[in-house]
C-alpha positions as CSV (number, residue, x, y, z in Angstrom):
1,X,-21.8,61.8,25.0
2,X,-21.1,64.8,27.8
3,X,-23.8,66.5,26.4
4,X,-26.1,63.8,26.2
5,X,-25.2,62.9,29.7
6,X,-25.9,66.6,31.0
7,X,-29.5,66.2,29.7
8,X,-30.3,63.0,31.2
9,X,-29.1,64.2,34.3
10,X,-30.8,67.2,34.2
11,X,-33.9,64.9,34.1
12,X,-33.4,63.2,37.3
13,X,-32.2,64.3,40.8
14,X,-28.8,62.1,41.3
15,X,-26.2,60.0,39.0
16,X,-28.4,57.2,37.7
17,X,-27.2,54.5,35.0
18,X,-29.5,55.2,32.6
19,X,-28.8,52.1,30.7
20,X,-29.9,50.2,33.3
21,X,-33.1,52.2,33.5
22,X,-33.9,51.5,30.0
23,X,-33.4,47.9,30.2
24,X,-36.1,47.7,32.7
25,X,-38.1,49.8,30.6
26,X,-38.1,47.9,27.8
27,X,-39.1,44.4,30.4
28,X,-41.9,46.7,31.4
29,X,-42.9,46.9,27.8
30,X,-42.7,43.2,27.1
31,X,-44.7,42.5,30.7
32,X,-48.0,44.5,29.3
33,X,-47.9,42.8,25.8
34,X,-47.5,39.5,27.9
35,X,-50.6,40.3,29.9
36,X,-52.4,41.0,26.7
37,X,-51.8,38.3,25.3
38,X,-52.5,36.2,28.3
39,X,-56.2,37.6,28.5
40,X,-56.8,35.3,25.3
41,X,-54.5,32.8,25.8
42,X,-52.2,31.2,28.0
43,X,-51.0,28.7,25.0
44,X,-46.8,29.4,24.7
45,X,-46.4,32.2,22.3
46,X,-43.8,30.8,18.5
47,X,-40.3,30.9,19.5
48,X,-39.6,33.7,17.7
49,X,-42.4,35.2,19.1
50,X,-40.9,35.1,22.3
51,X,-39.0,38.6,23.0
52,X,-42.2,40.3,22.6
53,X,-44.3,38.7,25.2
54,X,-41.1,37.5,27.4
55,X,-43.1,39.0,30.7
56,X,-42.0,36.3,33.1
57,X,-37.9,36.6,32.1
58,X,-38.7,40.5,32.8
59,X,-39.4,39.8,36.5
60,X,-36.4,38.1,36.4
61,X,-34.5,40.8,35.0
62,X,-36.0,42.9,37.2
63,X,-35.0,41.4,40.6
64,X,-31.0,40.7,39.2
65,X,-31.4,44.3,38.6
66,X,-32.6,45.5,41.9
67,X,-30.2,43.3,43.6
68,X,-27.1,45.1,41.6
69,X,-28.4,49.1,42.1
70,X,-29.4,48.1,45.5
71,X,-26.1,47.0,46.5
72,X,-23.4,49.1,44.9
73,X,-23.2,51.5,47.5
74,X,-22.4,49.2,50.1
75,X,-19.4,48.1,47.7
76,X,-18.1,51.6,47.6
77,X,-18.9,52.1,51.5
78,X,-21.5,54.6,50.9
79,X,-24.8,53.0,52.1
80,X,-27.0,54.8,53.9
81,X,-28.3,54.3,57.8
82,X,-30.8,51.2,57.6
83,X,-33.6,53.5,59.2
84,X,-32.8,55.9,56.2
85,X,-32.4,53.3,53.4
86,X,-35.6,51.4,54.7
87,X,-37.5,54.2,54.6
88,X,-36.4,55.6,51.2
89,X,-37.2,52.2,49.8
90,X,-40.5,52.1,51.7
91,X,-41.4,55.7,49.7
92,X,-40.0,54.3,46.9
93,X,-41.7,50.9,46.4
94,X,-44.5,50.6,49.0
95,X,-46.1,53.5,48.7
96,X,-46.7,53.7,44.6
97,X,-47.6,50.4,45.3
98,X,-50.3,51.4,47.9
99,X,-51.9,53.8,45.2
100,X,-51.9,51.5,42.7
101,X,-53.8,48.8,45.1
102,X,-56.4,51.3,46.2
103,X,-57.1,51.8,42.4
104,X,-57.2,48.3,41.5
105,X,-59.3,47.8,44.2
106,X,-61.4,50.6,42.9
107,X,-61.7,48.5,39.8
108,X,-62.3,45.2,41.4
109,X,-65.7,47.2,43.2
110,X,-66.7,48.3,40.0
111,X,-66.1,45.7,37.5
112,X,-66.1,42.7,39.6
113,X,-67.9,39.2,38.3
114,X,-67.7,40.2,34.4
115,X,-68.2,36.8,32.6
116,X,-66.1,37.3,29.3
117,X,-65.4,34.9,26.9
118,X,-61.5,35.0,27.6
119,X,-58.7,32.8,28.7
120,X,-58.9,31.6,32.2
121,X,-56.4,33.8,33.4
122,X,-58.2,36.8,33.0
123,X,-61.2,35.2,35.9
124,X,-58.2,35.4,38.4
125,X,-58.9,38.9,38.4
126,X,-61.7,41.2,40.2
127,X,-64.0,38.4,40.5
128,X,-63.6,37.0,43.7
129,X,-65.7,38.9,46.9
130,X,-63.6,41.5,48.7
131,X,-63.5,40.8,52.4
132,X,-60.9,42.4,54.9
133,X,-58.9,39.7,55.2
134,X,-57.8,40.0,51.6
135,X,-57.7,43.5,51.5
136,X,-55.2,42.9,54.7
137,X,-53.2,40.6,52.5
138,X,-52.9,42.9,49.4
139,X,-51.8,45.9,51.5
140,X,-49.5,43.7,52.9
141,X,-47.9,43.1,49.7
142,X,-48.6,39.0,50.3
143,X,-48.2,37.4,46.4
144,X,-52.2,37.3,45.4
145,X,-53.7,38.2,41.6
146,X,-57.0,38.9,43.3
147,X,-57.0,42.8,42.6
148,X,-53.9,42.9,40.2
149,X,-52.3,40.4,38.2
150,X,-49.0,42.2,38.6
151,X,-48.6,42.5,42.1
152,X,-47.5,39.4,43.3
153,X,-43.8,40.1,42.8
154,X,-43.8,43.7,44.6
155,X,-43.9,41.5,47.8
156,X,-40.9,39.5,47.3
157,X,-39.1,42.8,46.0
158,X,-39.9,44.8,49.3
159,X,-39.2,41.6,51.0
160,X,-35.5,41.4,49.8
161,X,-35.1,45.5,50.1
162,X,-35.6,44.4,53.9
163,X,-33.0,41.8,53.6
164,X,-30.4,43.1,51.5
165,X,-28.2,44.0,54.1
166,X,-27.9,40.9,55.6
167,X,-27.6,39.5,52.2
168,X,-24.8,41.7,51.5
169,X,-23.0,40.4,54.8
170,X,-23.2,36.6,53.3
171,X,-21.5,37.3,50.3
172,X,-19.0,39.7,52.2
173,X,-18.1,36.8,54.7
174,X,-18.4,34.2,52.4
175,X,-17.2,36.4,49.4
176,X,-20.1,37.4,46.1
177,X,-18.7,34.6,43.7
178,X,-19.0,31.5,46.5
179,X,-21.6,32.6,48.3
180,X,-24.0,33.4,45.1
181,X,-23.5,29.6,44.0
182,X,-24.0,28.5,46.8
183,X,-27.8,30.4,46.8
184,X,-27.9,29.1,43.6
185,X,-27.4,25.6,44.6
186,X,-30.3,25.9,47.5
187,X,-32.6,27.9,45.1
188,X,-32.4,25.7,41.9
189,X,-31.1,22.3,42.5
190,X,-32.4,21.1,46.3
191,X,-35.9,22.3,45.9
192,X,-37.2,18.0,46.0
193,X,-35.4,17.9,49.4
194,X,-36.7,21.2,51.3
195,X,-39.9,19.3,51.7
196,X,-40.3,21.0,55.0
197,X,-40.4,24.7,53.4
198,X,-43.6,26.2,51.8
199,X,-43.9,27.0,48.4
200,X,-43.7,30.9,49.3
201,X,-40.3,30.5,51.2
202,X,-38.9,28.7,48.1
203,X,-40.0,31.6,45.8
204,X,-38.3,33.9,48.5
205,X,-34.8,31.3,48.0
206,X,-34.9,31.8,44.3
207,X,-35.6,35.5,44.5
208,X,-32.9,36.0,46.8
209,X,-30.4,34.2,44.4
210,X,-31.5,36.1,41.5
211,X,-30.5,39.1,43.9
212,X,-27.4,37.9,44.7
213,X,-26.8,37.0,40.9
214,X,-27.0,40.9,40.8
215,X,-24.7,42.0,43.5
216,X,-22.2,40.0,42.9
217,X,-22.3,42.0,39.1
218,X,-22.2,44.7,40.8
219,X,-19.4,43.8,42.8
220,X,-16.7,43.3,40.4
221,X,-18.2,46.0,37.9
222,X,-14.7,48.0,37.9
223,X,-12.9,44.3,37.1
224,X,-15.1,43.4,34.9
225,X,-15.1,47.0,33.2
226,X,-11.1,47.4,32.9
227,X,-10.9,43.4,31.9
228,X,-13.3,43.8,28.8
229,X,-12.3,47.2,27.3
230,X,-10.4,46.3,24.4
231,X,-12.7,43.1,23.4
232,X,-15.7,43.8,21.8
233,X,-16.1,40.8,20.1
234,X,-16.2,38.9,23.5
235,X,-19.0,41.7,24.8
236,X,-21.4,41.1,21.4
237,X,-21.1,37.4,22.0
238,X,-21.8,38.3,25.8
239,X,-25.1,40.1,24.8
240,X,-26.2,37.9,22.0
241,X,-25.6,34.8,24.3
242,X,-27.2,36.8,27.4
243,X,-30.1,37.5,25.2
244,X,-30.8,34.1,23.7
245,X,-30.4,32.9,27.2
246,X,-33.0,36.3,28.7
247,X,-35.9,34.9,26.4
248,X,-34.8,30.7,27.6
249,X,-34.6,29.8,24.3
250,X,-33.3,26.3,25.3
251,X,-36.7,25.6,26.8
252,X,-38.4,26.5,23.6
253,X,-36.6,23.8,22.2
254,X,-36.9,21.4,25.0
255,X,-40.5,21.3,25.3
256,X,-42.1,17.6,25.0
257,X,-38.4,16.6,26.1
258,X,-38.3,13.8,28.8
259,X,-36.1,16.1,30.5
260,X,-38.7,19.1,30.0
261,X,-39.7,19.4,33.7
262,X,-35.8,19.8,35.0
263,X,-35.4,22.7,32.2
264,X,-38.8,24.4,33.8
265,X,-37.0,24.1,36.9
266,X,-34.2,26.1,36.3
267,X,-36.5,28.3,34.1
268,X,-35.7,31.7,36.6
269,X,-32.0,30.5,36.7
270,X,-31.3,30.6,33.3
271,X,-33.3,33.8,32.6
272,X,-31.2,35.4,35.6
273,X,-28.0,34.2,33.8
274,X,-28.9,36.2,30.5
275,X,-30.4,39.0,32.2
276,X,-26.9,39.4,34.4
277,X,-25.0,39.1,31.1
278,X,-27.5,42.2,29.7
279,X,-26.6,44.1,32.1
280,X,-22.6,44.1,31.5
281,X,-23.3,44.1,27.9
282,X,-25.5,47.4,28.6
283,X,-22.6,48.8,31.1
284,X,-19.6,48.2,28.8
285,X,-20.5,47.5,25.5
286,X,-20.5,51.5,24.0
287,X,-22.9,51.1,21.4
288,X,-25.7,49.3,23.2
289,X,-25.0,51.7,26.2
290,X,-25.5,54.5,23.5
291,X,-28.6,53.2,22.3
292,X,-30.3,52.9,25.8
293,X,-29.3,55.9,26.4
294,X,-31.3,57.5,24.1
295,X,-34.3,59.7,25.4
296,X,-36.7,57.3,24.0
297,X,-35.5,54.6,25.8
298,X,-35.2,56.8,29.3
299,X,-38.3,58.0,29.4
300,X,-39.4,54.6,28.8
301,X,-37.6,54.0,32.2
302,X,-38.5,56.7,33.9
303,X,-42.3,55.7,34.0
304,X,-41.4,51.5,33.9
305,X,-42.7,51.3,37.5
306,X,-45.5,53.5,37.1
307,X,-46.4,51.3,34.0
308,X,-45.9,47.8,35.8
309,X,-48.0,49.0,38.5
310,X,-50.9,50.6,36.4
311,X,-51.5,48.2,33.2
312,X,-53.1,46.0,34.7
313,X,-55.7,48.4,35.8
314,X,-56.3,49.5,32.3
315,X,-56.5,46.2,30.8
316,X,-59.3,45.4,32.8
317,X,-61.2,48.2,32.5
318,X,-60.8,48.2,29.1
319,X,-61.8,44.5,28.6
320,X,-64.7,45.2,30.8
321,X,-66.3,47.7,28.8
322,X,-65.1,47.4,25.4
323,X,-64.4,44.3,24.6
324,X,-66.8,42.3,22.2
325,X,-67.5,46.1,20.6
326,X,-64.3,46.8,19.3
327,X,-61.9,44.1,17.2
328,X,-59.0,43.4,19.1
329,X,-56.3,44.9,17.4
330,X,-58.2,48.4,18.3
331,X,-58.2,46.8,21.5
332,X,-54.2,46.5,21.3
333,X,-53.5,49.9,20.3
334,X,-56.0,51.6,22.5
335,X,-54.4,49.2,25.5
336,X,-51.0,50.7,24.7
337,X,-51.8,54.1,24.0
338,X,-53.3,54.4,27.3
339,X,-50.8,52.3,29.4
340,X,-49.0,54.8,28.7
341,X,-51.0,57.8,29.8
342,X,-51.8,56.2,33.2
343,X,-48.1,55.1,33.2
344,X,-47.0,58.8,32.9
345,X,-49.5,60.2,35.2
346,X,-49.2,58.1,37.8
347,X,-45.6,58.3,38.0
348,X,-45.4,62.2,37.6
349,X,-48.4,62.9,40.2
350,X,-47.8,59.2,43.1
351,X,-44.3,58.0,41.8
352,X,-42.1,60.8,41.8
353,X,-43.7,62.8,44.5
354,X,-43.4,59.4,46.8
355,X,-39.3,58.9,45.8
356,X,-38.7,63.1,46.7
357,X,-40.6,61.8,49.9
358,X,-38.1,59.4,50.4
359,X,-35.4,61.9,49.7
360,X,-36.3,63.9,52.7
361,X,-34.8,61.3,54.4
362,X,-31.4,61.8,53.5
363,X,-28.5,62.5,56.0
364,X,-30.9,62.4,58.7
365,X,-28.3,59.7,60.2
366,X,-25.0,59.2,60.0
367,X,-23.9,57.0,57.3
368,X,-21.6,54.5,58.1
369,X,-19.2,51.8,56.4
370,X,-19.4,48.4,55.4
371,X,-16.6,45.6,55.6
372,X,-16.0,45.6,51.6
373,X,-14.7,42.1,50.0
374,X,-11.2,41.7,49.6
């Protein structure tokens, strides 16, 4: 294991939980097989169907994950200046971001109007005129599908980077557990009384709870850690049940229900649940931390950004030119195959380069302490 930590540090430029890297790897993976799929359909895939093409729990998973790595080092009292930590995460998601909307934007001037017999979610995309005001709203990260189907959650993501701090200081005054549920509460079980907010500010409310969901693991990692070393029976049964809970399996089986709609509500809620019991599975559970630690599963990681921001490019492209001359399982493969090229050069030549940008940053100001929770 020392060894096999040596190398996968050797592959990065600080202490990273690779685990955790993988996980969202592995979300990215199921995000562009979603997508695919959605191009020729937007019918709900089998139920056991579902881990394949579970792109919407993955967004999930991927803001309870930010909201954990974002705030452990103001649990430990090592947070960074908020000029340096903005700007670091400004490098680090914005910018990649910017690249990837000049390129999809690219495409949109290309492509754009291509009537294709195909689901109509794919006509949400580079078909509409471009004008400045949209292109004001798509550099401004506002949640639109007009250029790129995957870029209305980058908003909300950069949105809560802004906020964490003062996220952080409601759980530390009101303490993670209690203040979480209380987010919770607002986010999930209010929303027919908050007439007066739009339907953007209640996206932000749920967000914001599935980031707190992830602090608050963060929070009592070490507890949680020392409480669960010698039961490894309880941690299976936490992944399995975290898992079944990931993909919402109880609203597979509740469709057609009269109580249908309230399951749909809490659809992000129960997604964020599983994908917070994941994550302590994948932090304390040694063989499923040893099989994402595998190189595999890293590099899958390592490029998961670059391959959220980028697939949505290809599929289009590809679509656009090729589709209707090729059958569609060559149309799978090639889609996959070269996902994964863009993925890799995009995050080696506009991802990387923007996070060592970022980097630059550091130490420039004097870091300084947080109150930490009793």
């Amino acid at each position: 294991m020392l060894e096999e930590e040596k190398q996968l540090q050797h592959r990065t430029s600080g202490v990273r939980l690779f685990e955790l890297d993988a996980l969202r790897g592995i979300a990215a993976v199921t995000v562009i097989l979603h997508h695919f799929r959605h191009a020729f359909t937007i019918a709900l895939p089998a139920w056991y169907l579902v881990p394949l093409f579970a792109g919407s729990q993955a967004v999930d998973l991927f803001f309870v994950l930010s909201g954990f790595v974002l705030s452990m080092p103001f649990w430990i009292g090592r947070n960074a200046h908020y000029q340096e930590y903005l700007l670091r995460r400004v490098c680090r998601i914005y910018l990649p971001f910017a690249a990837a909307a000049t390129l999809s934007i690219a495409g949109d001037l290309v492509f754009r109007g291509k009537q294709l017999p195909l689901s109509e979610w794919f006509f949400n995309t580079w078909q509409a005129p471009i004008t400045g005001h949209i292109l004001l709203k798509q550099y401004l990260m506002f949640p639109i599908s007009e250029f790129n189907t995957a870029f209305w959650s980058l908003g909300f993501e950069m949105q809560m980077s802004i906020l964490m701090p003062l996220l952080i200081l409601l759980l530390v005054r009101l303490r993670p557990i209690p203040a979480t549920l209380l987010l919770i509460v607002l986010s999930f079980f209010s929303l027919e009384y908050f007439h007066a907010l739009s339907g953007y500010q209640l996206v932000s409310l749920r967000i914001a709870s599935l980031f707190a969901l992830g602090a608050t693991l963060a929070r009592y990692r070490r507890p949680m850690s020392e409480w669960s070393r010698n039961r490894p029976g309880l941690l299976w049964l936490t992944l399995i049940l975290g898992f079944l809970l990931y993909i919402n399996l109880p609203e597979v089986f509740w469709r057609g229900h009269a109580h249908y709609r309230t399951i749909l509500t809490l659809y992000d809620l129960v997604s964020g649940l599983g994908s917070a019991a994941m994550i302590a599975a994948a932090l304390n559970l040694p063989p499923f931390t040893r099989l994402l630690r595998h190189a595999a599963l890293e590099y899958c990681g390592r490029i998961s950004y670059s391959l959220y921001l980028t697939h949505s490019i290809v599929l289009f492209t590809l679509l656009d030119t090729l589709y209707g001359k090729l059958p569609v399982p060559v149309l799978a493969i090639l889609f996959v195959l070269l996902s994964w090229l863009a993925a890799h050069l995009f995050c080696v030549f506009v991802e990387e380069p923007s996070i060592r940008l970022g980097k630059r940053f550091q130490g420039r100001w004097h870091h300084r302490t947080v109150t930490r929770a009793a």
